[in-house]
ZATI-940577 format. One record per residue: residue number from 1; residue in three letters; chain; x, y, z of N, C-alpha, C, O, CB in turn. Coordinates in Angstrom, 3 decimals, padded with zeros to 6 digits, m for minus. Glycine has a CB too. Example, Ala and Ser with C-alpha at 12.3 -4.5 7.8 and 13.67 -1.06 7.14 Angstrom:
2
R num residuo cadena     n.px     n.py     n.pz    ca.px    ca.py    ca.pz     c.px     c.py     c.pz     o.px     o.py     o.pz    cb.px    cb.py    cb.pz
R   1     Ala      A  013.190 m005.690  007.800  012.300 m004.500  007.800  013.200 m003.300  007.800  014.236 m003.319  008.465  011.308 m004.473  009.046
R   2     Ser      A  012.850 m002.250  007.080  013.670 m001.060  007.140  012.900  000.030  007.870  013.409  001.138  008.039  014.084 m000.598  005.725
***
This chain:
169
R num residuo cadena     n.px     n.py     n.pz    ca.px    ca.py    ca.pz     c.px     c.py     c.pz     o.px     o.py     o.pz    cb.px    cb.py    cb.pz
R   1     Unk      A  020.286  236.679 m068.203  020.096  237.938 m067.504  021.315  238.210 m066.620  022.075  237.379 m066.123  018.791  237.912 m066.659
R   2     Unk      A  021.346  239.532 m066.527  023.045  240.111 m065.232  021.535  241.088 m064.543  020.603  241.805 m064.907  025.332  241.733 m066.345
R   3     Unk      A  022.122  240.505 m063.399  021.631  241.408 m061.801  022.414  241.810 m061.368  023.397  241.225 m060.914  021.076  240.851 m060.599
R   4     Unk      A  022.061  243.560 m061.406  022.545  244.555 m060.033  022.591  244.367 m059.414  021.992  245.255 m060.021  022.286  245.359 m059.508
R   5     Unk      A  022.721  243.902 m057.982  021.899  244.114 m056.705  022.080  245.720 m055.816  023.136  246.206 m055.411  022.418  242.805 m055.668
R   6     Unk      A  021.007  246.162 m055.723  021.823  247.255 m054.572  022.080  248.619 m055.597  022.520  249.669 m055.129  023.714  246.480 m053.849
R   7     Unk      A  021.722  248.450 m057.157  022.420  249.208 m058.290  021.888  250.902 m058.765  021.643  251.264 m057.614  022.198  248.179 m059.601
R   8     Unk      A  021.669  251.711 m059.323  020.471  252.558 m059.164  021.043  252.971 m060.635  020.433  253.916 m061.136  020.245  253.789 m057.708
R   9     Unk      A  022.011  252.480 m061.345  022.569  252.743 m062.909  021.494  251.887 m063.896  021.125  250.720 m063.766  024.399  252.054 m063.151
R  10     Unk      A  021.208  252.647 m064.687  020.802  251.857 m065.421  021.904  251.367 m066.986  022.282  252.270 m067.734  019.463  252.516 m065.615
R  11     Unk      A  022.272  249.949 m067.261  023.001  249.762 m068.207  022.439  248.971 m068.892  022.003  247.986 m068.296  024.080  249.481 m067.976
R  12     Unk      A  022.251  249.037 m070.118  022.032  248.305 m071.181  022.278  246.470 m071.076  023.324  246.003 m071.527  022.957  249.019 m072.180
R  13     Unk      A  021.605  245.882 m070.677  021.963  244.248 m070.600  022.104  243.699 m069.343  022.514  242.541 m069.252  023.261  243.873 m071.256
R  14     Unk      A  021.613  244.858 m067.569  021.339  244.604 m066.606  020.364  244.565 m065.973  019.788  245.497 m066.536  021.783  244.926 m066.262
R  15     Unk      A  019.586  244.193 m065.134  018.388  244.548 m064.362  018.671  244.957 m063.022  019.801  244.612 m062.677  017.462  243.465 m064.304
R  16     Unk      A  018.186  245.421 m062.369  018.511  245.680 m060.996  017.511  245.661 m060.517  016.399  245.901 m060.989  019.150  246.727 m060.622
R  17     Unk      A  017.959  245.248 m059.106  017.303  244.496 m057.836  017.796  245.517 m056.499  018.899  245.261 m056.017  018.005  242.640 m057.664
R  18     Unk      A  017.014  246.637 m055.914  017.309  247.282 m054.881  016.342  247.230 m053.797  015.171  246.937 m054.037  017.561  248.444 m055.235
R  19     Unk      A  016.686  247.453 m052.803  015.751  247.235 m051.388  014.800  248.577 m051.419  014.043  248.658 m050.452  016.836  247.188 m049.715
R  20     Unk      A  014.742  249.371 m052.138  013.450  250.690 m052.013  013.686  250.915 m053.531  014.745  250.922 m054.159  013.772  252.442 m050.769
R  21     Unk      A  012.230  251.124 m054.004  011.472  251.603 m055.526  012.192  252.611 m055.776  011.803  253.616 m055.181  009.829  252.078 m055.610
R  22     Unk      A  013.261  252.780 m056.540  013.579  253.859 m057.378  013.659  253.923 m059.217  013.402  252.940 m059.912  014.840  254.135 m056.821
R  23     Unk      A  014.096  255.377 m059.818  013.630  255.264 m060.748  014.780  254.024 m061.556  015.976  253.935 m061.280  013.363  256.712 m061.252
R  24     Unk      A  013.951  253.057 m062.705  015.447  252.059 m063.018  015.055  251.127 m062.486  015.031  250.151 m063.237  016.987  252.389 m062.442
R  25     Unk      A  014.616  250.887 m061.208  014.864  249.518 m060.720  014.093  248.510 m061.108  012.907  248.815 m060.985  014.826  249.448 m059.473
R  26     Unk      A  014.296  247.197 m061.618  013.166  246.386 m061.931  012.666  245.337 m060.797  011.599  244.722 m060.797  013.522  245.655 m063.177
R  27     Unk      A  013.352  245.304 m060.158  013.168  243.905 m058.968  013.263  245.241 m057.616  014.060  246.172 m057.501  015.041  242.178 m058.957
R  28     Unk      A  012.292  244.896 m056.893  012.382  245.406 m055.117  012.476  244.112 m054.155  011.542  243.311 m054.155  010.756  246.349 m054.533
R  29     Unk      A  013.416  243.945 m053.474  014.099  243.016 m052.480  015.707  242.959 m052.367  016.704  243.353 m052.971  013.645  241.634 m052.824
R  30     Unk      A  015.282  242.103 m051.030  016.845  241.715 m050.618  017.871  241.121 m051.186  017.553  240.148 m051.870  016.907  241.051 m049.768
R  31     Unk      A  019.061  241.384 m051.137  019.908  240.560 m051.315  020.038  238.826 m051.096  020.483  237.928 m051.810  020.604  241.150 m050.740
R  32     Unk      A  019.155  238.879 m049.178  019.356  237.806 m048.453  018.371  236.865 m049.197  018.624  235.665 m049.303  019.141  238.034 m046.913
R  33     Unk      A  017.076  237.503 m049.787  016.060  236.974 m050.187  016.001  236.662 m051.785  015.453  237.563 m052.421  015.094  237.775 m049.716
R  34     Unk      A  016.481  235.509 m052.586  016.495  235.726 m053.965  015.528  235.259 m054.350  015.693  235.159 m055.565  017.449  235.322 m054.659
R  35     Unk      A  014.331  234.793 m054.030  013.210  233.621 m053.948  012.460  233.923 m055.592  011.755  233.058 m056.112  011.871  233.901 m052.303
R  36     Unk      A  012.624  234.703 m055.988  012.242  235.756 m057.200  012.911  234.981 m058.264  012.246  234.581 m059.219  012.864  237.481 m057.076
R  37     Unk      A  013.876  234.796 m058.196  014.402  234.023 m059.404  014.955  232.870 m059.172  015.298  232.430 m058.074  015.318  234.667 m060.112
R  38     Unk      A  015.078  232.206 m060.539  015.067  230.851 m060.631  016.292  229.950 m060.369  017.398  230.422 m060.632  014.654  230.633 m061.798
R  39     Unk      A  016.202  228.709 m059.880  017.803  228.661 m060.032  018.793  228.359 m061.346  018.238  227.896 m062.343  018.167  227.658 m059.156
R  40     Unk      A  019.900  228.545 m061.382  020.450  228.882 m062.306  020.135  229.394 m063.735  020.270  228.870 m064.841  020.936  228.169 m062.285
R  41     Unk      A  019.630  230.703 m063.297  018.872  231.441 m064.336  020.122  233.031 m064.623  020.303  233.576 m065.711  016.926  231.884 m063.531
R  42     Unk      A  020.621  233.329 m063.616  021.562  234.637 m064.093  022.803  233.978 m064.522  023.299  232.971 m064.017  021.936  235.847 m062.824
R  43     Unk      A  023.317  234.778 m065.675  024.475  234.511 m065.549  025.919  235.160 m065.096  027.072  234.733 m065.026  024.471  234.208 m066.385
R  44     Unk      A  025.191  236.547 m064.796  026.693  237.509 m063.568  025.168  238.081 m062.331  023.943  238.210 m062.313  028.087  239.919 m064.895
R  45     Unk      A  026.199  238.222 m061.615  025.677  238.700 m060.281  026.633  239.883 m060.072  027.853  239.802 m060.221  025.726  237.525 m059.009
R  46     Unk      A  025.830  241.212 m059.640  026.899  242.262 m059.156  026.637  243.154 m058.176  025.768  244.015 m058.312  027.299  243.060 m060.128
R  47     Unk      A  027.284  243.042 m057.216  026.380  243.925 m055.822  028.195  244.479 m055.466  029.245  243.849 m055.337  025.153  242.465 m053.996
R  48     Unk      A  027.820  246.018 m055.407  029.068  246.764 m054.524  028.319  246.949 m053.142  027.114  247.136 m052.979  029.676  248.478 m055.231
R  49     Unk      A  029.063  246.878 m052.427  028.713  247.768 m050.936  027.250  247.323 m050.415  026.406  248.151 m050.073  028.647  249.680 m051.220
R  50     Unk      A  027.013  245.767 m050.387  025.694  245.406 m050.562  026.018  244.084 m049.301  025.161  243.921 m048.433  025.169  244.979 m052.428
R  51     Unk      A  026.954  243.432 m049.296  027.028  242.146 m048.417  027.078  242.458 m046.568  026.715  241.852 m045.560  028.589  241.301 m048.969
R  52     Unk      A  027.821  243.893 m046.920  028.351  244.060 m045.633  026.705  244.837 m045.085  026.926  245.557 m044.112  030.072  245.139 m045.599
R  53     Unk      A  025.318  244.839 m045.453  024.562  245.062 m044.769  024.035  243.495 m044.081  022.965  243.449 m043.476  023.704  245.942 m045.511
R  54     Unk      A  024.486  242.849 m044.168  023.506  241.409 m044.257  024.459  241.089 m042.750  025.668  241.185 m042.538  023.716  239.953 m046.104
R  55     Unk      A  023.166  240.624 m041.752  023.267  240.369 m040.421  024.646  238.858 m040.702  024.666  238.056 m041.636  021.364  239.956 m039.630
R  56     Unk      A  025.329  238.925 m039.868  026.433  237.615 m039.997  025.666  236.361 m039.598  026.327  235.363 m039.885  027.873  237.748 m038.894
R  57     Unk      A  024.641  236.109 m039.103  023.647  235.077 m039.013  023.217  234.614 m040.665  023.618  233.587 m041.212  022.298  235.719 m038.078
R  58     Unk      A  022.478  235.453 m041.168  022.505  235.659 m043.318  023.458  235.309 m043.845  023.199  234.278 m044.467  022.508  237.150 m044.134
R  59     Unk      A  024.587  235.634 m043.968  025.631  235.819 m044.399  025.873  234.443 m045.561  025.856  234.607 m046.781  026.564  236.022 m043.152
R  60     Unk      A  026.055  233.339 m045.001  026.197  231.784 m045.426  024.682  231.867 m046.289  024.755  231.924 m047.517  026.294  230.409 m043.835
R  61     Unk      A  023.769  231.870 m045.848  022.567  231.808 m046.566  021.756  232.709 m048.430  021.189  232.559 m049.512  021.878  232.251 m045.306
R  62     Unk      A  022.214  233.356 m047.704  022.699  234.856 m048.684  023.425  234.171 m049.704  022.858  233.728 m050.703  023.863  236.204 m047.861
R  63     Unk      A  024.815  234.047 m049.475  026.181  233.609 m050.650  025.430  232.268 m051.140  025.635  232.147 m052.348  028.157  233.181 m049.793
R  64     Unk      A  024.585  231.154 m050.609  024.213  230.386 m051.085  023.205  230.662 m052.197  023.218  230.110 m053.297  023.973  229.762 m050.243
R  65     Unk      A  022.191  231.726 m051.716  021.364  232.360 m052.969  022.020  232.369 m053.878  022.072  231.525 m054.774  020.870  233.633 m052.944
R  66     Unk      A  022.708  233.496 m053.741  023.371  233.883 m055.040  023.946  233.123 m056.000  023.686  233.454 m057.157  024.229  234.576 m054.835
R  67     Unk      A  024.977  231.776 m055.758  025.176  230.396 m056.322  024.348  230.208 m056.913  024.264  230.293 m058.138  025.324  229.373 m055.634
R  68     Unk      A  022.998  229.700 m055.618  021.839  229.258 m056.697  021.431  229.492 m057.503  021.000  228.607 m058.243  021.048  229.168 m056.611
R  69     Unk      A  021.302  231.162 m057.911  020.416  231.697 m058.696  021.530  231.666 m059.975  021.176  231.205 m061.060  019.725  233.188 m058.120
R  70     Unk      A  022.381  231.991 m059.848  024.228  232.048 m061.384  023.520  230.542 m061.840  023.004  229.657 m061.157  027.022  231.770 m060.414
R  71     Unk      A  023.781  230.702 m063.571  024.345  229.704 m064.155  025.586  229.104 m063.756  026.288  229.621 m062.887  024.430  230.014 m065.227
R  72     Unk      A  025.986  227.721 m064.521  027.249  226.933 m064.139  027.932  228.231 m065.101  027.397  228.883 m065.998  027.445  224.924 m064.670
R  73     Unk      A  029.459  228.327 m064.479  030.344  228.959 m064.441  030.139  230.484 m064.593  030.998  231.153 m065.168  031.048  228.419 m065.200
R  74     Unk      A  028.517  231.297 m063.865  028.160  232.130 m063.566  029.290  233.323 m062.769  029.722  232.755 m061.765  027.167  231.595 m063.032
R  75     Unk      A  029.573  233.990 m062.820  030.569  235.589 m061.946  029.407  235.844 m061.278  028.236  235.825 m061.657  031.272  237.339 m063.042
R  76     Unk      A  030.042  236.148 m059.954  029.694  237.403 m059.123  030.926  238.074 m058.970  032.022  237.552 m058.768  029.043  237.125 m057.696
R  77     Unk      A  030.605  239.518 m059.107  030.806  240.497 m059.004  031.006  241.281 m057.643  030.701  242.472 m057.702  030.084  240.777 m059.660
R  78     Unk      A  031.440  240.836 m056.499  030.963  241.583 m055.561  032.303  242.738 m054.839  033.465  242.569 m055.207  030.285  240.450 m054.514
R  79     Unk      A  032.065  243.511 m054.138  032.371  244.395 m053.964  032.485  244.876 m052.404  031.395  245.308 m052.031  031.727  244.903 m054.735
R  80     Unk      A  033.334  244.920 m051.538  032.736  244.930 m049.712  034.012  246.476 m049.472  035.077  246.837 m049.973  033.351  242.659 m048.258
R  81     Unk      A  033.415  246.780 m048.811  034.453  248.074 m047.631  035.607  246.838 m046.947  035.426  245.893 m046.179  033.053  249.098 m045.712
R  82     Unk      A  036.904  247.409 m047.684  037.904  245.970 m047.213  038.405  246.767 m045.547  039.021  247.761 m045.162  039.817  245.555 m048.731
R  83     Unk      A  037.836  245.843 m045.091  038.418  246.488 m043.200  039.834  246.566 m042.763  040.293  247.463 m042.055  037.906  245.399 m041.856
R  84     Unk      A  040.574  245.423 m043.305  042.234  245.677 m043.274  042.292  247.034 m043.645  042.618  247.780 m042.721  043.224  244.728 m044.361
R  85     Unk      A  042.020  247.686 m044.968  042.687  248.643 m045.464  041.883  250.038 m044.413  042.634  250.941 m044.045  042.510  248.609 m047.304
R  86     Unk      A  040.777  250.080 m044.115  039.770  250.799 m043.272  040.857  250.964 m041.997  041.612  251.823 m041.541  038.157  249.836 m042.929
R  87     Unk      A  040.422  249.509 m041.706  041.799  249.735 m039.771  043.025  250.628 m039.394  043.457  251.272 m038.438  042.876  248.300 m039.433
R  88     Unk      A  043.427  250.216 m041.035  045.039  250.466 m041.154  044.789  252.175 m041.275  045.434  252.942 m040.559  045.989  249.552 m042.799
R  89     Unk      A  044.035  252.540 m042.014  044.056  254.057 m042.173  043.475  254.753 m040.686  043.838  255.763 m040.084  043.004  254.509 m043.591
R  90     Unk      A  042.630  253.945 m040.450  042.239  254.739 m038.788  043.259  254.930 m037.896  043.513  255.993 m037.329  041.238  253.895 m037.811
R  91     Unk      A  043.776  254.008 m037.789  044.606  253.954 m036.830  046.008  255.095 m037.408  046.738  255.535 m036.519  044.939  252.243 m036.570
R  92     Unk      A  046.113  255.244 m037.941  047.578  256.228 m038.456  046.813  257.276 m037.733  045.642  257.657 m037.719  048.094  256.608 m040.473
R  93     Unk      A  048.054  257.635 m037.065  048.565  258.994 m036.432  047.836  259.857 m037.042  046.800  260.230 m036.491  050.051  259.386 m036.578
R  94     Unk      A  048.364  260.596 m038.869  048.011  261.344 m039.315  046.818  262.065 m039.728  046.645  263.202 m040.166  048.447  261.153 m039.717
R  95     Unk      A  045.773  260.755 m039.380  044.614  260.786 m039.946  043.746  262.284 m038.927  043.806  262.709 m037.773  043.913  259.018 m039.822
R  96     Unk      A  043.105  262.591 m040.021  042.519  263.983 m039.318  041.265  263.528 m038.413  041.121  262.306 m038.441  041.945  265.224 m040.579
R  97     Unk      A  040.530  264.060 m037.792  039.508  263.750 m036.906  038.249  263.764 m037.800  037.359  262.948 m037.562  039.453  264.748 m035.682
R  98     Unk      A  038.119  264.669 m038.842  037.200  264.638 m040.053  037.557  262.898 m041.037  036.802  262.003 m041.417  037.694  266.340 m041.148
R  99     Unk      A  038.920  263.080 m041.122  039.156  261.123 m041.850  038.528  260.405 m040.740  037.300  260.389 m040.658  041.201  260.286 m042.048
R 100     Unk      A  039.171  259.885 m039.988  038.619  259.105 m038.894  037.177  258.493 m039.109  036.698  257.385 m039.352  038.598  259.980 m037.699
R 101     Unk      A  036.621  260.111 m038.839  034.899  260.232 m038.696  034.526  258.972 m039.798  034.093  257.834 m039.615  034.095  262.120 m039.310
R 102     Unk      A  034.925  259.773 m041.096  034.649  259.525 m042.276  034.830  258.028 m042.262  033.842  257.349 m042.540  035.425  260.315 m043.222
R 103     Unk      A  036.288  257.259 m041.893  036.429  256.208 m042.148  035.494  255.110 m041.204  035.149  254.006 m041.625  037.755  256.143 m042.141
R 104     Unk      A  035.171  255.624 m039.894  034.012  255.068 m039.167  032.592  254.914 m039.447  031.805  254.122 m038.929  033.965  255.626 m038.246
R 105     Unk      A  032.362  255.875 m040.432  031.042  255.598 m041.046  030.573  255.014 m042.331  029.456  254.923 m042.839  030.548  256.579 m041.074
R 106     Unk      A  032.352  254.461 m042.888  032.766  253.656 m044.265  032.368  252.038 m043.638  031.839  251.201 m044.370  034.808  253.906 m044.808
R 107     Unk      A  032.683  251.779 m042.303  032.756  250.877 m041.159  031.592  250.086 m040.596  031.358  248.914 m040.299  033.195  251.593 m040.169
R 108     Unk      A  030.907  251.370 m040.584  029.386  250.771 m039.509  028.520  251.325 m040.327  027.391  251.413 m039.844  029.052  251.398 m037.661
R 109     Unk      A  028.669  251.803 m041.584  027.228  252.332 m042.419  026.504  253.964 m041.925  025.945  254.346 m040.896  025.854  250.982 m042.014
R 110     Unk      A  026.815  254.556 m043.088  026.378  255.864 m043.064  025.251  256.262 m041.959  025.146  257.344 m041.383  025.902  256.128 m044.405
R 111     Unk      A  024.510  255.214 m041.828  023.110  254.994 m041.094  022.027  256.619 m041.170  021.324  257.199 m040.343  023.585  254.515 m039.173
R 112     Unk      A  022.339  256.835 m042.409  021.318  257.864 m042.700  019.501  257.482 m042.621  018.583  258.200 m042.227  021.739  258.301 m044.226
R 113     Unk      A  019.476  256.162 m043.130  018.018  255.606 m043.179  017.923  253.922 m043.056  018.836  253.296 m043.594  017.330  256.094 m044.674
R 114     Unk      A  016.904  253.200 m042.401  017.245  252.073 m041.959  017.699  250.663 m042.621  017.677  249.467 m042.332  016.394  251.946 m041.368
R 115     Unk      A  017.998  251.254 m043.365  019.130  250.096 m044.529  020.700  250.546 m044.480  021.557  249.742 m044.849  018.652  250.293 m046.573
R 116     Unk      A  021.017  251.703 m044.068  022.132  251.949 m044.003  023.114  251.547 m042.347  023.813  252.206 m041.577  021.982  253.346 m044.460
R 117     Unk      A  022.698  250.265 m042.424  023.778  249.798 m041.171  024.464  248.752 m041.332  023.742  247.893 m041.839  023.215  249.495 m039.900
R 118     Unk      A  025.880  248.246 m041.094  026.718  247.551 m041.332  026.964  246.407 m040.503  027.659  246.576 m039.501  027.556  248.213 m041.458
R 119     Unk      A  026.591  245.482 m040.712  026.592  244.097 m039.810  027.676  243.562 m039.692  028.010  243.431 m038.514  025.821  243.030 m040.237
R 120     Unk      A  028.468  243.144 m040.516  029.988  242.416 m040.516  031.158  243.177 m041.809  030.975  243.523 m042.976  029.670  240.448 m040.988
R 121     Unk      A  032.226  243.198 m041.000  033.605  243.921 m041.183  034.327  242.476 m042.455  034.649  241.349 m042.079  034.688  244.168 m039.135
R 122     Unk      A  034.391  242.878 m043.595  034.639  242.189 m044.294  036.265  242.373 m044.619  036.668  243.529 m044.489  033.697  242.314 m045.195
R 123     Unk      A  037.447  241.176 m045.106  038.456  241.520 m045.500  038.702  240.418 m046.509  037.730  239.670 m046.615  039.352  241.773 m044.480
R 124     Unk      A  039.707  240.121 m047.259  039.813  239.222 m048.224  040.083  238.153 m047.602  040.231  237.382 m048.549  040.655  239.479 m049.184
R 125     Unk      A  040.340  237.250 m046.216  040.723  236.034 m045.545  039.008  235.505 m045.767  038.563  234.598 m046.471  041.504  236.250 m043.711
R 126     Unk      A  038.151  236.690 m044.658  037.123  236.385 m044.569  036.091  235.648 m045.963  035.567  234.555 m046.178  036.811  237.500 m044.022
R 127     Unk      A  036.208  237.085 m046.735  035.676  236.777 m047.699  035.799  235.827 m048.773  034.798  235.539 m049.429  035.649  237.517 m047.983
R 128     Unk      A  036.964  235.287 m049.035  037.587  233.824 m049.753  036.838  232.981 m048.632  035.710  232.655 m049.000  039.653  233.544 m049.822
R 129     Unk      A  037.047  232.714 m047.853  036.850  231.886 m046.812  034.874  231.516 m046.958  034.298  230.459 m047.215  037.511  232.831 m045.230
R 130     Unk      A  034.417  232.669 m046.713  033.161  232.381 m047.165  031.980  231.609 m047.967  030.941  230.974 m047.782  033.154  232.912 m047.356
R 131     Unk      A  033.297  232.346 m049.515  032.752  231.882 m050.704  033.371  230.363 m051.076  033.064  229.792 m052.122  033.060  232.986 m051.827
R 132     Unk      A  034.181  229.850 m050.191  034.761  228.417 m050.366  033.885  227.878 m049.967  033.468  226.961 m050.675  035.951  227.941 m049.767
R 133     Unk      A  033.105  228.179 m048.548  032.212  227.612 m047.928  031.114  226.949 m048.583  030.646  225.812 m048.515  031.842  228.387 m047.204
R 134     Unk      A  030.764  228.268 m049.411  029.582  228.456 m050.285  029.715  227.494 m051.579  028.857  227.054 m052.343  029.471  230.040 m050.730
R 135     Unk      A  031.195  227.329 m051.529  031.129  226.251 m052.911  031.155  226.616 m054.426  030.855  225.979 m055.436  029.832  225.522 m052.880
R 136     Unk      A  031.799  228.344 m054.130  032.159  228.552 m055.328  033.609  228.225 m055.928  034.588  228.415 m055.207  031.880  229.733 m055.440
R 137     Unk      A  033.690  227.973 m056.599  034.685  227.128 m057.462  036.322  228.026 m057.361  037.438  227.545 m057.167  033.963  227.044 m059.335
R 138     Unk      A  035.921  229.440 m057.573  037.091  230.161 m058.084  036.734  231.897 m057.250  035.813  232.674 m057.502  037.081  230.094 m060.159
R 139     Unk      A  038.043  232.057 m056.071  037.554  233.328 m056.035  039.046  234.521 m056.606  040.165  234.161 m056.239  036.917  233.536 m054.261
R 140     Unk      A  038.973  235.460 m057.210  039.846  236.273 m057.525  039.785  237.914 m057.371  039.016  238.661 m057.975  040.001  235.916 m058.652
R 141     Unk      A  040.878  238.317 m056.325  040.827  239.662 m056.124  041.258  240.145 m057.788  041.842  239.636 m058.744  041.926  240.165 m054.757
R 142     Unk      A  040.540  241.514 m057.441  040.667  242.115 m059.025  040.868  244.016 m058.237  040.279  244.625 m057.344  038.599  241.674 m060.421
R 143     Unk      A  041.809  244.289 m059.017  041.324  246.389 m058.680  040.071  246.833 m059.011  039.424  247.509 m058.211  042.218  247.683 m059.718
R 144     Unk      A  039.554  246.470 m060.332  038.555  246.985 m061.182  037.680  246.034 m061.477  038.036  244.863 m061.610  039.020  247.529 m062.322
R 145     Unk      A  036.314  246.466 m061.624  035.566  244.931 m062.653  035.645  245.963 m064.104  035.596  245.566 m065.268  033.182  244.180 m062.074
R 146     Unk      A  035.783  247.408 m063.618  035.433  248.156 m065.462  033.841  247.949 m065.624  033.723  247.769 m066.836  036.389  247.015 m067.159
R 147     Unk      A  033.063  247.906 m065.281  031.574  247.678 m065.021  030.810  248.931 m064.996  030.228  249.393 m065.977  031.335  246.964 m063.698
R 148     Unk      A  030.848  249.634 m063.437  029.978  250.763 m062.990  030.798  251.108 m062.469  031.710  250.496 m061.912  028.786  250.740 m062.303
R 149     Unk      A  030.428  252.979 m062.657  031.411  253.646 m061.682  030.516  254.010 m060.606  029.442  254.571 m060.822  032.242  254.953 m062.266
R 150     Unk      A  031.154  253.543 m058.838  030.726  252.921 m058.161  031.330  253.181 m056.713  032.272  253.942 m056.495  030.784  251.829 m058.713
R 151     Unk      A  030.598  252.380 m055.684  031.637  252.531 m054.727  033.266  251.487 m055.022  034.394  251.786 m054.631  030.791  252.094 m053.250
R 152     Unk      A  032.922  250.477 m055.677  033.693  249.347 m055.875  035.312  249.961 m056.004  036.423  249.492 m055.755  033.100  248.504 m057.260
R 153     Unk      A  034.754  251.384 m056.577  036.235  251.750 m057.349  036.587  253.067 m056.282  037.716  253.533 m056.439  036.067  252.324 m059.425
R 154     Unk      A  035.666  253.766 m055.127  035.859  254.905 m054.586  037.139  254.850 m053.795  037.551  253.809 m053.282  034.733  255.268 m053.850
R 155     Unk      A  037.649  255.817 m053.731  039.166  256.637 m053.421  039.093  257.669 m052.824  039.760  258.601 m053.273  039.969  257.086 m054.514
R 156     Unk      A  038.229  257.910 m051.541  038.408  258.967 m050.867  039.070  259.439 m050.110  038.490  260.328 m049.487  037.871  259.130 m050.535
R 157     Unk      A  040.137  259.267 m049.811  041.326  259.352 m049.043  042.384  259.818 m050.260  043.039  260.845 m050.079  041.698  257.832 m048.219
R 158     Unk      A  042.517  259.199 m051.268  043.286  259.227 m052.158  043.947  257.311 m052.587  044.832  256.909 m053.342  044.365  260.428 m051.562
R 159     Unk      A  042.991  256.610 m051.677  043.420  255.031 m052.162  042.241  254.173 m051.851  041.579  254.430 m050.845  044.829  254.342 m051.306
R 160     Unk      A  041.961  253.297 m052.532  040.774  252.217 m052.452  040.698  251.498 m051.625  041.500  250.644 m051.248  040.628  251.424 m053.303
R 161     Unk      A  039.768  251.757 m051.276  039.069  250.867 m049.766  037.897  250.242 m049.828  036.981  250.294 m049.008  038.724  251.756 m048.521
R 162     Unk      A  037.974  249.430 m051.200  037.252  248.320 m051.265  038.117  246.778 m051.842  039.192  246.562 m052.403  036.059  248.799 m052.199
R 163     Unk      A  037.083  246.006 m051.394  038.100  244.879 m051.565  036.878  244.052 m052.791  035.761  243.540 m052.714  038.616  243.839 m049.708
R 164     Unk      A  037.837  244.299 m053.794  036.918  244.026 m055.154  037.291  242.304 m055.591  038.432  241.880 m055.775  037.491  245.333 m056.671
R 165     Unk      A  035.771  241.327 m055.714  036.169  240.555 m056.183  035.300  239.353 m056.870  034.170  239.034 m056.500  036.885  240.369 m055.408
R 166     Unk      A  035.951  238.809 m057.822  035.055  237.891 m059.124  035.062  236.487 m058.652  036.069  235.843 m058.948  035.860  237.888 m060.856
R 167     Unk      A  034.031  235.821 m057.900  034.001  234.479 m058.034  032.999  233.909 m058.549  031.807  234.132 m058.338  034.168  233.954 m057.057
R 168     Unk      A  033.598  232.983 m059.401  033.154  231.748 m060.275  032.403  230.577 m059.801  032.774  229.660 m059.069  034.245  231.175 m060.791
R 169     Unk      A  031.354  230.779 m060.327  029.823  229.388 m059.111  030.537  227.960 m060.222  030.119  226.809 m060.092  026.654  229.855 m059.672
***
């Protein structure tokens, strides 16, 4: 099996796992919570824009799920709002007061409804750093997974401000 997490596409040879019943989804729960499946029963894991809700207390606990649940030499897929590239654009001079806005709520979560809030500011130090922790074997920045079109790949500014990446359990 390949798990969405967080996903609302439906693709041929995935299941998805989102925090509220929509149409598509086969699994309702958390990210933090994988208790649902077995261990080493998936063999890709794929969550965009899904880690950076998880309280930094979760965080370690969470990435350990996910291990658990991948087959040996299982992918995740994951996908975070890269904050280097976020900072760097706020802070320029040029940026309009409408960017700004925009890039502050790329930051701390749209917070339209109570899943939409952002716990920890992710960048690629952090995030390698994490998944070493966690004991995955292999982590690799990538531009694209070519998967879903997504936040993974969004360009609203005119450049990507996600920090896309494949590690190997």
């Amino acid at each position: 099996m390949k798990l969405h997490i967080g996903g609302e596409t439906i693709k041929e040879g995935w299941k998805i796992l989102n925090i509220t019943q929509k149409s598509g989804v086969d699994f309702i729960g958390d990210i933090s919570d994988l208790s649902m499946f077995k261990d080493d029963s998936i063999a890709e894991v794929y969550a965009s824009h899904v880690l950076e809700h998880i309280p930094q207390a979760k965080v370690l606990g969470t990435l350990n799920e996910i291990k658990r649940i991948l087959k040996p030499g299982g992918k995740f897929y994951l996908s975070v709002p890269d904050l280097d590239i976020l900072c760097h654009a706020f802070i320029n001079p040029t940026a309009s007061p409408d960017m700004k806005f925009h890039l502050m709520r790329i930051i701390f979560g749209g917070q339209i409804d109570a899943h939409d809030f952002h716990f920890f500011g992710w960048n690629q130090l952090f995030l390698f750093d994490f998944l070493k922790l966690t004991g995955f074997s292999n982590a690799t920045r990538v531009e694209s997974f070519g998967l879903f079109s997504d936040t993974s790949e969004s360009k609203p500014f005119g450049f990507p401000i996600s920090l896309n990446v494949i590690a190997i359990k």
